[in-house]
PyMOL CGO cylinders between C-alpha atoms (Angstrom):
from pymol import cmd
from pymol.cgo import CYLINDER

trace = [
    CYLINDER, -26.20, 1.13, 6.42, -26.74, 2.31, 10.08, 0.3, 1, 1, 1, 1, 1, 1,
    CYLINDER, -26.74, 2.31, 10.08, -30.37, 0.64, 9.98, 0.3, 1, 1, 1, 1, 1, 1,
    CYLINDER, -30.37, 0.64, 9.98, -28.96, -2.45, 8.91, 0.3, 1, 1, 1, 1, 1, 1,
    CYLINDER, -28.96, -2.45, 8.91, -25.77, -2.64, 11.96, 0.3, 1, 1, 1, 1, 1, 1,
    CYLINDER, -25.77, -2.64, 11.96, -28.53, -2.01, 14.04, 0.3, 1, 1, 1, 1, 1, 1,
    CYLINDER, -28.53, -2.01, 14.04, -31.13, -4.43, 13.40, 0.3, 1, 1, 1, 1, 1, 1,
    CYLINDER, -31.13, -4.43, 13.40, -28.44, -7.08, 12.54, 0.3, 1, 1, 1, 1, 1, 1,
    CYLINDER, -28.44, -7.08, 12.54, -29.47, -9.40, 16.35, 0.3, 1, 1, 1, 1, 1, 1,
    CYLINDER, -29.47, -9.40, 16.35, -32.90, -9.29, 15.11, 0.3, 1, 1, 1, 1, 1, 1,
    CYLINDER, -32.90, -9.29, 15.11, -32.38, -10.42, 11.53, 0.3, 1, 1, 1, 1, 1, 1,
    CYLINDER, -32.38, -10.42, 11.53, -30.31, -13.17, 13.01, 0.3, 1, 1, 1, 1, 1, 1,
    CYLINDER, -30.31, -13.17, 13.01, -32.43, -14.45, 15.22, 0.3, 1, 1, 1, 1, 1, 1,
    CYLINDER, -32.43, -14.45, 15.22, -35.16, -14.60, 12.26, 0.3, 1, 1, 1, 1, 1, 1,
    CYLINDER, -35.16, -14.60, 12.26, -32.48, -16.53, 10.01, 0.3, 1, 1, 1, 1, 1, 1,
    CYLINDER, -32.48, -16.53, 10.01, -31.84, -18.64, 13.12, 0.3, 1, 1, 1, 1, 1, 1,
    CYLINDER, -31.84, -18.64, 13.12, -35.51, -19.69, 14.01, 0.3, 1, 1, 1, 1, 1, 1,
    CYLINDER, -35.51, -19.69, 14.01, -36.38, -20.02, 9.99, 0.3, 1, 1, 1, 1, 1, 1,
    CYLINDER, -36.38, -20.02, 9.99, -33.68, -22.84, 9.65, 0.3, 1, 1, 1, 1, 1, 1,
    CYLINDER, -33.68, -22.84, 9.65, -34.97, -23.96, 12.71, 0.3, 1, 1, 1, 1, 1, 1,
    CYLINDER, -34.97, -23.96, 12.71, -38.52, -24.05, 11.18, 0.3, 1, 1, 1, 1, 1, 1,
    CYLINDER, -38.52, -24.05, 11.18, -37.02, -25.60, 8.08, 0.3, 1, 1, 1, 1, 1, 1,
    CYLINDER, -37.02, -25.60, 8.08, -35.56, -28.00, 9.62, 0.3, 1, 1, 1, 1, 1, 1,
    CYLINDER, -35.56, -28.00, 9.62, -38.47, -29.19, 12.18, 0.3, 1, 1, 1, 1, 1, 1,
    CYLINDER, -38.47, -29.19, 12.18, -40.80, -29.33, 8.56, 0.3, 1, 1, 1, 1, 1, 1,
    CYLINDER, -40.80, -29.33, 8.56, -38.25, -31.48, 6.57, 0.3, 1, 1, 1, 1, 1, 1,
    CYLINDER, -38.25, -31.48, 6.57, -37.96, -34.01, 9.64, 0.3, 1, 1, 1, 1, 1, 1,
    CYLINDER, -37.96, -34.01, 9.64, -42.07, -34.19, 9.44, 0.3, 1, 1, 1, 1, 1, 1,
    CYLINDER, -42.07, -34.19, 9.44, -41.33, -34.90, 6.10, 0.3, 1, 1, 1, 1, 1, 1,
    CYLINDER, -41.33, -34.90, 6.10, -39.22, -37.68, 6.48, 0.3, 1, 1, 1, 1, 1, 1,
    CYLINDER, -39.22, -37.68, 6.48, -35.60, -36.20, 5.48, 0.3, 1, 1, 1, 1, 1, 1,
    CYLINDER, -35.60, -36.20, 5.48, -33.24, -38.28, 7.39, 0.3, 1, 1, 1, 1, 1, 1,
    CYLINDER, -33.24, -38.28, 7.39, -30.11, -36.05, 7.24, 0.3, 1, 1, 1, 1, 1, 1,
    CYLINDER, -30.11, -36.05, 7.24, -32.10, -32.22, 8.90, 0.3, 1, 1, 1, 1, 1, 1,
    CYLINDER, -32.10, -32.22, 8.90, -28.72, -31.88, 11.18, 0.3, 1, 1, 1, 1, 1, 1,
    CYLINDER, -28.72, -31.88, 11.18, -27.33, -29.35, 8.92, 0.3, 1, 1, 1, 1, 1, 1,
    CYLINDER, -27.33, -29.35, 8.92, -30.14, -27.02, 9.64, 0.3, 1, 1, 1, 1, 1, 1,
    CYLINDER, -30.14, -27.02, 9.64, -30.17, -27.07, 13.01, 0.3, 1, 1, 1, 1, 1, 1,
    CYLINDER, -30.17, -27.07, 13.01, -26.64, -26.78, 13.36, 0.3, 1, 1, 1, 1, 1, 1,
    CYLINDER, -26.64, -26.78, 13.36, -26.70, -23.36, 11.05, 0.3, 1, 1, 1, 1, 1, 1,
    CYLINDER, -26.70, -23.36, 11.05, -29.89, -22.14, 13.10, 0.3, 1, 1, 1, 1, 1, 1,
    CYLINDER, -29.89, -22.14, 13.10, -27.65, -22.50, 16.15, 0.3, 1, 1, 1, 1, 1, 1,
    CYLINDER, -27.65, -22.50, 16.15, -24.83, -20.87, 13.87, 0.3, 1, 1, 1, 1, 1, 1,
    CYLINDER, -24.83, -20.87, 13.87, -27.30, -17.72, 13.69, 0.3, 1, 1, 1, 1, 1, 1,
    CYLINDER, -27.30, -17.72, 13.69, -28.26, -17.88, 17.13, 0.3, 1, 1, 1, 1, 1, 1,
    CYLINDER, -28.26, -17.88, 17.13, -25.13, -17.70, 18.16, 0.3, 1, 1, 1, 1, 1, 1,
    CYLINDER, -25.13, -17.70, 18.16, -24.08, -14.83, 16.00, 0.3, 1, 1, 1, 1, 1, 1,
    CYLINDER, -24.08, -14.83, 16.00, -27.12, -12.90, 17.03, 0.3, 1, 1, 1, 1, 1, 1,
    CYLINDER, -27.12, -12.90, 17.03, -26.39, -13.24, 20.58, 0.3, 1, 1, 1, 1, 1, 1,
    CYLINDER, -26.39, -13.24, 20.58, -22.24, -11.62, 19.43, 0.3, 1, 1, 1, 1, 1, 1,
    CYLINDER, -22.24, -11.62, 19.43, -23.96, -8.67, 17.56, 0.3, 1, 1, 1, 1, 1, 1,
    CYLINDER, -23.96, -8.67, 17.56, -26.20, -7.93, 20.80, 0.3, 1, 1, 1, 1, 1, 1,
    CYLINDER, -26.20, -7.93, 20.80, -23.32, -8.24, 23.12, 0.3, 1, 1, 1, 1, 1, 1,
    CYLINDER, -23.32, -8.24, 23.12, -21.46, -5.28, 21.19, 0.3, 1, 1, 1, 1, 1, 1,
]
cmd.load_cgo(trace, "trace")
């Protein structure tokens, strides 16, 4: 469990650029509607950069 608490900035800033990536490959797609995606990668980012600032 210790592992985990400590890695958890990095595994949210690999959630956080995956929606990204997600998102930037449905819009080459042609989905209309990829706001939700970016709006949780900046979610993630966000919560990565609270779990590094503890």
């Amino acid at each position: 469990m210790r592992a985990f608490l400590d890695n958890l900035p990095a595994l949210f800033l690999a959630l956080a650029f995956g929606a990204a990536l997600f998102g930037l490959l449905a819009r080459l797609l042609g989905v209309r509607r990829v706001w939700p995606f970016f709006l949780l990668a900046l979610l993630f980012l966000t919560l990565a950069l609270w779990a590094g600032l503890e």
